[in-house]
C-alpha positions as CSV (number, residue, x, y, z in Angstrom):
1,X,104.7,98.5,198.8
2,X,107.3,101.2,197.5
3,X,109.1,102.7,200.6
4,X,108.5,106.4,201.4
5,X,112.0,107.5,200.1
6,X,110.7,107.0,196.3
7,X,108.0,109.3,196.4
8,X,108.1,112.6,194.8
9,X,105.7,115.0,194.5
10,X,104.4,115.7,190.9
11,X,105.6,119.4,190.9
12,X,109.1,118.3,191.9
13,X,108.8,115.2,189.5
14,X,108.8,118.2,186.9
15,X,111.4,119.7,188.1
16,X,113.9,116.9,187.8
17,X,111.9,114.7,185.5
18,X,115.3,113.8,183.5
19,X,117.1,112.9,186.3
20,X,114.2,110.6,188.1
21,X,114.0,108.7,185.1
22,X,117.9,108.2,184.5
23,X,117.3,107.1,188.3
24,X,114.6,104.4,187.8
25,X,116.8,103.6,184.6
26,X,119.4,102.7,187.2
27,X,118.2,101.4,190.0
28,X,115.2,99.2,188.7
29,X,113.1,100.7,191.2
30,X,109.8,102.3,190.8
31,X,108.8,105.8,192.7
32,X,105.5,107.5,193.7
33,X,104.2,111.0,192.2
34,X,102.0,112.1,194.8
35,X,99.4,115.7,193.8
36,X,98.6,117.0,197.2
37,X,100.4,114.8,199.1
38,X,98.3,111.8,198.2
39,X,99.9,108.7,195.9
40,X,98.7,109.4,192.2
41,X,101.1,107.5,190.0
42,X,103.8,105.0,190.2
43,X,106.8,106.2,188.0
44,X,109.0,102.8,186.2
45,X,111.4,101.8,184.0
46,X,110.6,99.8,180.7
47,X,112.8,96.9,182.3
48,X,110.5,96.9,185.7
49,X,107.6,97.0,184.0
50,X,108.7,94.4,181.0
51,X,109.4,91.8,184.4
52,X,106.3,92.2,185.8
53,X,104.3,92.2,183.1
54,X,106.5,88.6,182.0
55,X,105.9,87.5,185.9
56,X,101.8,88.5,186.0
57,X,101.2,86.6,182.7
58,X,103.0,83.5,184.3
59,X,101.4,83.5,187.4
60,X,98.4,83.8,184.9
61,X,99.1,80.9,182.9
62,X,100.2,78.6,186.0
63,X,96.5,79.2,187.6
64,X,95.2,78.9,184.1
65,X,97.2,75.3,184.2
66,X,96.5,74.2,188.0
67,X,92.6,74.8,186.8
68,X,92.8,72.1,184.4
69,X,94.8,69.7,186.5
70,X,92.1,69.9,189.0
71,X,89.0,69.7,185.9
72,X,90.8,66.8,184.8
73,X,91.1,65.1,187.8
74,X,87.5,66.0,188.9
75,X,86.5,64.5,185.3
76,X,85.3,67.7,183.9
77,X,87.5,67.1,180.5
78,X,86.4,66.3,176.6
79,X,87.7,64.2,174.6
80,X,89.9,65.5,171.8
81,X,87.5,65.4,169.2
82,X,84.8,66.8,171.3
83,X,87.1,69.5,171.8
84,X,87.9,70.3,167.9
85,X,84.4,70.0,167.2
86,X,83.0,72.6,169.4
87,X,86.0,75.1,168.6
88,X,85.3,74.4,164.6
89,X,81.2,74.8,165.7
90,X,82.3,78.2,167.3
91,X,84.3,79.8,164.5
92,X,81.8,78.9,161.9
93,X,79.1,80.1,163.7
94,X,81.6,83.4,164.0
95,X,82.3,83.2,160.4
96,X,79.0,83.2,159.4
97,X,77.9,86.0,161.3
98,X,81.1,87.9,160.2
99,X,79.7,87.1,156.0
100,X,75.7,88.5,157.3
101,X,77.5,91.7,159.1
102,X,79.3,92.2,155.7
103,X,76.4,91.8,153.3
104,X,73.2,92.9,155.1
């Protein structure tokens, strides 16, 4: 959670908009703007928001990977050429409702 001293009212934030962002520039932290006193927007810089963009898609693709460790252990795999045969069986079947869309 992002402590109490980076939270800002909206009406302030306008005030000093130029000099909040040269601050979250700066400091790499992030900052509430709050409209009646309750939390309405969280306030970053490109960098902060670049990391944890990078960080959520890894997290991503490491549950993405234990999945398949545990499929493949549980024998819920295809063979390679089970595989390529259902993904070639899907984008012909997407191919050939893409050609009826286009000539119907």
């Amino acid at each position: 959670m992002i402590a109490a001293e980076h939270t800002q009212s909206l009406s302030e934030f306008r005030k000093r908009a130029a000099e909040t962002i040269d601050r979250l520039n700066q400091t790499g932290e992030a900052e509430i703007l709050t409209v009646n006193g309750e939390a309405r927007a969280v306030l970053m810089s490109p960098a902060v928001y670049d990391a944890l963009a990078r960080e959520t898609l890894h997290a991503r693709d490491a549950a993405v990977i234990r999945r398949a460790i545990q499929q493949l252990k549980e024998g819920k795999s295809l063979d390679v050429d089970e595989f390529f045969d259902e993904v070639r069986s899907r984008l012909l079947a997407v191919k050939t409702a893409q050609a009826k869309g286009t000539h119907d």
